[in-house]
C-alpha positions in Angstrom: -4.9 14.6 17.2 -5.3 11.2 17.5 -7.4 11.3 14.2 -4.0 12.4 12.4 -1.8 9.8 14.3 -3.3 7.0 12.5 -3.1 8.9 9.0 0.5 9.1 9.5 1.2 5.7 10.7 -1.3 4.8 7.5 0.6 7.0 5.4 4.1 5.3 6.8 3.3 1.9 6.1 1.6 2.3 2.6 4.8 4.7 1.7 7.7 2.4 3.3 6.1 -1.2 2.0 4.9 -1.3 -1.6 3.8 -4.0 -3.2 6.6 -3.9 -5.4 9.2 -3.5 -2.6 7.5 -5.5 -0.3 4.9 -7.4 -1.4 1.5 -7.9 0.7 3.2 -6.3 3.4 1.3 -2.6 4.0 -2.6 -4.9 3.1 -1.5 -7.3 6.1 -0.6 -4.7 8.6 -4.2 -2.6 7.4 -6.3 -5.4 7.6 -4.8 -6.6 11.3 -5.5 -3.0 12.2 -8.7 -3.1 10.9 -9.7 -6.3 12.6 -8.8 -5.2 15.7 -10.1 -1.8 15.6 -13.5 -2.9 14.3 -13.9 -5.9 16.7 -13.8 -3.0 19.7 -16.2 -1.6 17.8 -18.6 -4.7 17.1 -18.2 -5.3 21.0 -17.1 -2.4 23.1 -17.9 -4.0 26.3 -15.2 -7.5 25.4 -12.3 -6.8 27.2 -10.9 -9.3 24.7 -11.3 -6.8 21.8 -10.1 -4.4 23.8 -6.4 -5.8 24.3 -3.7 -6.6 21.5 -1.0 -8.9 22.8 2.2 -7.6 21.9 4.1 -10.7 22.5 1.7 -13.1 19.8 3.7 -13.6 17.1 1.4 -12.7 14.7 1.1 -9.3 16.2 4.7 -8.7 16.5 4.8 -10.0 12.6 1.6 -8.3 10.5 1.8 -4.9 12.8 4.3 -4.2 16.1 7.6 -4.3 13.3 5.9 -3.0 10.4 7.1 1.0 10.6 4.0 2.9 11.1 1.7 -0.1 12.2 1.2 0.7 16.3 1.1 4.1 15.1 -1.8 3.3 13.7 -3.6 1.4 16.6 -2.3 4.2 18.9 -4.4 6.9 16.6 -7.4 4.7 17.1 -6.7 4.9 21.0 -5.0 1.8 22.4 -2.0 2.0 25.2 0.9 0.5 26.3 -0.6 -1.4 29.1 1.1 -0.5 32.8 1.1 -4.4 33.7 2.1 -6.3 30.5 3.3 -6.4 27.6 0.3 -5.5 25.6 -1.8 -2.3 24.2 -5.3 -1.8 25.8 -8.3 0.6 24.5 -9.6 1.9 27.9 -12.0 4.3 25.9 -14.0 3.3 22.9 -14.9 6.6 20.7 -17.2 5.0 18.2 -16.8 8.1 15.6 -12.7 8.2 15.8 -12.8 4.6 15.0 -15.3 4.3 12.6 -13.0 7.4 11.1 -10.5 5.2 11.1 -11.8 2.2 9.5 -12.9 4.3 6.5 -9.3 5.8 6.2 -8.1 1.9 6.3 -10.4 1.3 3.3 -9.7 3.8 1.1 -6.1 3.5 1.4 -6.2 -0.1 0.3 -8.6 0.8 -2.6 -5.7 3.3 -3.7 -3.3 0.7 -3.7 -6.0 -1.2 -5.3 -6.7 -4.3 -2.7 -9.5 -4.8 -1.0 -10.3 -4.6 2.7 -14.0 -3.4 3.7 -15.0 -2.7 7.0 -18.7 -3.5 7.0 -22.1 -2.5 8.6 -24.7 -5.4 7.9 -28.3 -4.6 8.4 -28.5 -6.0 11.8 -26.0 -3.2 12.7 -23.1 -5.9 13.0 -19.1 -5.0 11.9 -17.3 -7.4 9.9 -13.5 -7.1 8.3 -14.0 -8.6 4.2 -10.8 -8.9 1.6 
């Protein structure tokens, strides 16, 4: 299920990069992931939250070589793209990424560091840590 993809992609990069081994490593790759799943969240209709470039840097860097890191996005529903060189979420299924998110969160608090994905009163998202 896609629900258990992203736990094993979660459970790949917090095994394989420990803050001893490798420090900062696993909370950068779950707090991209987390940005990016919870801006498709905050605005499902953005094509722009929809995409991840795989070609930025950054991307390549914090989650595309990180072993487990596209896993992760994959669980949460993005695709390689047909026409480029990115992932796309074509469908957004609020429960499986809200799922996700939570997963995100309570893995960093084993590892004790903190990223939150938030709901504010206004019924906003919001990526904290």
């Amino acid at each position: 299920t896609p629900l258990e993809t992203a736990k094993h992609g979660i459970k790949t990069v917090t095994t394989l990069y420990t803050e001893a081994r490798a420090p900062g490593v696993a909370k950068t790759c779950m707090k991209t992931c987390l940005t990016f799943i919870s801006n498709a969240l905050k605005d499902p209709s953005n094509e722009k939250f929809r995409k991840v470039n795989l070609d930025n840097n950054a991307v390549q860097t914090r989650v595309a070589k990180i072993n487990g890191g596209l896993q992760i996005l994959k669980g949460a529903g993005f695709t390689q793209a047909t026409d480029g060189n990115y992932l796309v979420l074509n469908e957004v299924d609020n429960v499986l990424l809200r799922e996700i998110c939570d997963l995100l969160n309570d893995n960093a608090s084993e590892r004790g560091f903190t990223i939150e994905f938030v709901i504010n009163k206004n019924g906003g998202f919001g990526v904290l840590g």
